[in-house]
C-alpha positions as CSV (number, residue, x, y, z in Angstrom):
1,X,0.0,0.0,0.0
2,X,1.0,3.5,-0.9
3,X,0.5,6.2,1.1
4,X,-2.2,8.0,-1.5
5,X,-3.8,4.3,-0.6
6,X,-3.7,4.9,2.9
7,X,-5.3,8.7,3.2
8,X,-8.3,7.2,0.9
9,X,-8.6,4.4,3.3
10,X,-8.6,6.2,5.7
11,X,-10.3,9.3,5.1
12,X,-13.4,6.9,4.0
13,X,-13.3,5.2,7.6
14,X,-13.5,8.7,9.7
15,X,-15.5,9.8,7.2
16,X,-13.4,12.7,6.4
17,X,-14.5,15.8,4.1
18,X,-12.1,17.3,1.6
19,X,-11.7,20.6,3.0
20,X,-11.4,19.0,6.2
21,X,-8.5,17.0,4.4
22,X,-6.9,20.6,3.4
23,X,-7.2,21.9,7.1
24,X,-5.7,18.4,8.7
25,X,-2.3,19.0,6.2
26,X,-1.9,22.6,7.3
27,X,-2.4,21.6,10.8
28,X,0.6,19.4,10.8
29,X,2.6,22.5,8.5
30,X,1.7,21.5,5.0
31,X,-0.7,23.7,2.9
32,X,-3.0,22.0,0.3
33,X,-5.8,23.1,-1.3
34,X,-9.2,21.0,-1.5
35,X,-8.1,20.4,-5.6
36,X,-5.0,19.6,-4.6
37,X,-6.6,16.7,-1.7
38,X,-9.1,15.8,-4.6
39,X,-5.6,14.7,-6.8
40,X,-4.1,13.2,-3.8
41,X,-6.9,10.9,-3.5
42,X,-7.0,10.2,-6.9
43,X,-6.9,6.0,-7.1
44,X,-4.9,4.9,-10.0
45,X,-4.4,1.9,-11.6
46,X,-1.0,0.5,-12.0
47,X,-1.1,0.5,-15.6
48,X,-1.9,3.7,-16.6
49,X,-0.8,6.6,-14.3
50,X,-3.1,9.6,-14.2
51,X,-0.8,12.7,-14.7
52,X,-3.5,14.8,-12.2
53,X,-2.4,12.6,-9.3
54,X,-0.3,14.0,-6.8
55,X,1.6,11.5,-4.9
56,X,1.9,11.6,-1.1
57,X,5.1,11.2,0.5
58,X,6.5,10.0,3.7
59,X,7.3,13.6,5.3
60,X,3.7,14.7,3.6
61,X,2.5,11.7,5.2
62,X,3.9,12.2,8.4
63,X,2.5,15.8,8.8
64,X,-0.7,14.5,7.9
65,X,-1.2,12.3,11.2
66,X,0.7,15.1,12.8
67,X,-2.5,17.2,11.5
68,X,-5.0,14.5,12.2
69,X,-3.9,14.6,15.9
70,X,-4.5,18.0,16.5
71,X,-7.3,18.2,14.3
72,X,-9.0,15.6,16.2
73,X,-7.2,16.5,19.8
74,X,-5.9,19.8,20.0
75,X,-3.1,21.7,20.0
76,X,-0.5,20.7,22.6
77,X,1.4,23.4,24.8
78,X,5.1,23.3,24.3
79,X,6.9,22.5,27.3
80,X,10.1,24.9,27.9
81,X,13.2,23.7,25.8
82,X,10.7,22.2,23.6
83,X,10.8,23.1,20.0
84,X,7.2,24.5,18.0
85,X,7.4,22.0,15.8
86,X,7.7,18.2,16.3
87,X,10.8,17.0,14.5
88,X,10.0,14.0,11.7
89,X,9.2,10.9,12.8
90,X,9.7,9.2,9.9
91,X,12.6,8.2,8.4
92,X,13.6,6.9,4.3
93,X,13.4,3.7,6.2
94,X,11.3,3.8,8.5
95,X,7.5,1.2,8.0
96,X,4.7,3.9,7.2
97,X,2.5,1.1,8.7
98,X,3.7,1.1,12.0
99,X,3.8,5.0,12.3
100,X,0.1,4.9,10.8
101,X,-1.0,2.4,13.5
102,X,0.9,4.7,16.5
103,X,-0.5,8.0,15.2
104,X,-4.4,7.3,14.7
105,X,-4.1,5.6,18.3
106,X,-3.2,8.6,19.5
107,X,-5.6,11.0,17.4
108,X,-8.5,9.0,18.3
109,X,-7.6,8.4,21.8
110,X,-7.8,4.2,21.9
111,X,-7.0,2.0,24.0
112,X,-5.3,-1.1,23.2
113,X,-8.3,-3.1,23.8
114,X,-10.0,-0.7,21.2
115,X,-6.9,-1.8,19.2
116,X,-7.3,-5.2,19.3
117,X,-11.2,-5.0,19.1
118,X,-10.8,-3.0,15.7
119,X,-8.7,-5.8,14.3
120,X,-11.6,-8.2,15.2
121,X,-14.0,-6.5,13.7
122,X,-11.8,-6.8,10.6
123,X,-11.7,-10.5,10.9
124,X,-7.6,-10.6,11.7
125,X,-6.7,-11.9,15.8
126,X,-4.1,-10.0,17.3
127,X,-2.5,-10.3,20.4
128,X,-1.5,-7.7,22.8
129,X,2.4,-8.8,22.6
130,X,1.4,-8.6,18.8
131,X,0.1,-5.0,19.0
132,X,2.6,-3.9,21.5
133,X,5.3,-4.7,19.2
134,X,3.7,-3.2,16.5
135,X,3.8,0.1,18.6
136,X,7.6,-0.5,19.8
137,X,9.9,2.5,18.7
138,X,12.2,1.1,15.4
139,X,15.4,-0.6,17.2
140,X,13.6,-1.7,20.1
141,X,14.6,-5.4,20.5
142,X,10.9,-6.5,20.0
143,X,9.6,-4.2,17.7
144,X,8.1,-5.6,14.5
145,X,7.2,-4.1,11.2
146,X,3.5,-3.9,10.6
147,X,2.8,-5.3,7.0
148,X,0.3,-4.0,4.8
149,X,-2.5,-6.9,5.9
150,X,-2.1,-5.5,9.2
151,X,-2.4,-1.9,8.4
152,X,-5.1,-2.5,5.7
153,X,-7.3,-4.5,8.3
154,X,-6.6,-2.0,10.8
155,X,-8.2,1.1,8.0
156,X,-10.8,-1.5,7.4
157,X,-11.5,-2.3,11.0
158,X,-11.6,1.5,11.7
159,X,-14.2,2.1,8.7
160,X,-16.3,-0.9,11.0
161,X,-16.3,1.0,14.4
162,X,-17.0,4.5,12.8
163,X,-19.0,4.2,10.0
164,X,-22.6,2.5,10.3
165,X,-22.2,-0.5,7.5
């Protein structure tokens, strides 16, 4: 899954407008405008590329969930010594997945039993050593990389608990 993927997924589980989209990037410092969300969102197929689409990268990514936290949470005070903005999080290597899974649990506020409930709903069984591994900063001894089955049951899950289907 690509990160265009992702924000479709995902904006159809929290049921998320487009200029709502636009306000969520310039929340975490990124300025779009509502045509611009419309060719991020843009599915293609892998054969044929559509030249309108914009693709989404990793630090665009990133200050997207940064956005989607406040958006949905607030704006944090800085402590002193802290800086205004949060430095990346992600890194050219770093698993898009696993910073996906630690970022909407935050926005959204859930626990780990909502965690684990939302990857039930979406038919996969985690455990908790499962999902706290998943959550592990990268380098930690037992983190693990969350694959795309995991993430894309997780934005499928989500889509279950906040959407009425």
């Amino acid at each position: 899954m690509d990160n265009n993927d992702i924000l479709i997924r995902m904006r159809y589980a929290l049921e998320i407008k487009n200029k709502e989209m636009a306000e969520i990037f310039k929340l975490g410092g990124v300025e779009v405008t509502v045509p611009e969300v419309i060719k991020i969102l843009t599915k293609t197929d892998d054969e044929a590329e559509y030249d309108d689409q914009i693709k989404c990268n990793n630090s665009m990514f990133d200050s997207f969930l940064n956005g989607l936290i406040i958006f949905k949470r607030g704006k944090q005070e800085t402590k002193p010594g802290q800086s205004e903005t949060p430095e990346p999080s992600i890194k050219k290597s770093a698993n898009v997945n696993n910073l996906l899974l630690k970022k909407v649990k935050i926005a959204l506020a859930l626990t780990t039993e909502d965690m684990l409930e939302i990857f039930e709903n979406a038919g996969i069984t985690v455990t908790k050593g499962e999902l706290g591994a998943l959550l592990r900063k990268e380098g930690h001894k037992n983190y693990k990389e969350c694959g795309d089955k995991y993430a894309r049951n997780f934005l499928k899950g989500l889509a279950f608990k906040y959407r009425v289907i």
